[in-house]
N, C-alpha and C positions, 0 to 999 in steps of 0.2 A: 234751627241753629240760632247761636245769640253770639254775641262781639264776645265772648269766653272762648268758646270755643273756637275763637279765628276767621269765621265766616268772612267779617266786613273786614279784617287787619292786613288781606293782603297790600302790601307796599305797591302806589304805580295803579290800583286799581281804577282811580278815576284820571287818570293822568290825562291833561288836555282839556281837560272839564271845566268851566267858568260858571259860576254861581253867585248868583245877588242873592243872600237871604237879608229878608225884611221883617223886621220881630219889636216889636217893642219890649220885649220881656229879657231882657240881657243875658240873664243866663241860659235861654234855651237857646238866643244866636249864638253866645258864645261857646254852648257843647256844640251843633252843628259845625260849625266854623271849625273848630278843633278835629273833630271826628273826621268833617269832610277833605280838611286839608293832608291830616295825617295819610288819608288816600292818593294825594299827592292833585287833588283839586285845588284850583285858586278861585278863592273865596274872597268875597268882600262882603262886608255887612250895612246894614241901616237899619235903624233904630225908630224911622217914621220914613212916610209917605214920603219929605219934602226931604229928605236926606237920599231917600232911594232917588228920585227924582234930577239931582243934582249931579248923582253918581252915572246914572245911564246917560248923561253928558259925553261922560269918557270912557264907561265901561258897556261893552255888550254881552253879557254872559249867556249860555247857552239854554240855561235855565234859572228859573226865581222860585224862590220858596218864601211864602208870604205867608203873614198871620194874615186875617180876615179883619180884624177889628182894631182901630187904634184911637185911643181917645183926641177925637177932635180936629179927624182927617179922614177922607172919606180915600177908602181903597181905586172906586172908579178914579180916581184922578190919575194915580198908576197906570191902570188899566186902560185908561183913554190913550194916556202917554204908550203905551205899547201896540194897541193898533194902529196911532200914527205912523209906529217905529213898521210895524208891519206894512202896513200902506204905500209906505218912502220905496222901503227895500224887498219886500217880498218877504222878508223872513221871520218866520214865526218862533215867539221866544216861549216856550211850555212852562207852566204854569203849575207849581203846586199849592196850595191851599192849607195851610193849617190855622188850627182855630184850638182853644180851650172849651168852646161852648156845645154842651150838645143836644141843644134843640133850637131849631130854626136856622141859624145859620148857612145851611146846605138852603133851604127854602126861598131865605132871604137874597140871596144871590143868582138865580133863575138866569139871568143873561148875560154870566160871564162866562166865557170859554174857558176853562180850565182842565187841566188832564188828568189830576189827583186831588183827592179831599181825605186830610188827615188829623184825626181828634188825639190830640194832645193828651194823655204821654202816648207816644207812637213806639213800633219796634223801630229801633234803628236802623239791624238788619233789612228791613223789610223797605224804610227810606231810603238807603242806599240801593237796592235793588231797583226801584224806580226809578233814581235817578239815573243809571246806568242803560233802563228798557230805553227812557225818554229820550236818553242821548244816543241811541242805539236806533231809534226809532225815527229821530230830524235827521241822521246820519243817509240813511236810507230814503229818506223822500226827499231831501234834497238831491241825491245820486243823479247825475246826468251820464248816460252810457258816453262812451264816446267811440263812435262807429268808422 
């Protein structure tokens, strides 16, 4: 199925959902952004590293959807910053990965934890679907029964 035929338009679909996406390429944050809000997700965006950075100050989203490569800023510094966020609190913020590039990239990055890798242009469908398992997925391991 594709966004024509209604797949990802249901209204309320991501309702609850907090998302950082991190893009240097402005129009792909801002279809994201649009798409995922129109889902009734609250989205915020960054445009670099040092913008994303500034923003997990105040925001903690559920999930981040990052480019891999930004001229003149290294991804680790994120990434450092988010296993401290993890360390502090316990809680783990999933990680999706998109990139333009298709070779090396997935190689180049060996020891970062990430739960998705996606080469630009993506199915939309198919990103919302993830983001949905992902949230679907911290939802359930953080679960504590209560007895």
């Amino acid at each position: 199925m594709n966004l024509i035929n209604g797949f990802c338009l249901k209204v309320g679909k991501l309702k609850g959902v907090q998302l950082l996406i991190v893009d240097n390429d402005r129009d792909s944050r801002d279809l994201y952004a649009f798409l995922l809000t129109d889902l009734s997700a609250t989205v915020i965006t960054a445009g670099s590293v040092k913008e994303a950075l500034e923003i997990l100050n105040w925001f903690t989203p559920n999930i981040i959807v990052t480019e891999i490569r930004f001229l003149g800023e290294s991804i680790y510094t994120l990434l450092n910053r988010l296993n401290a966020m993890k360390a502090d609190n316990g809680n783990h913020i999933p990680i999706i990965v998109i990139s333009t590039s298709t070779t090396g990239t997935h190689d180049q990055i060996p020891d970062v934890e990430f739960e998705e890798y996606l080469l630009k242009p993506f199915d939309l469908d198919k990103f919302v679907s993830i983001i949905r398992n992902l949230v679907q997925s911290v939802v359930v391991k953080n679960f504590v029964p209560m007895y």
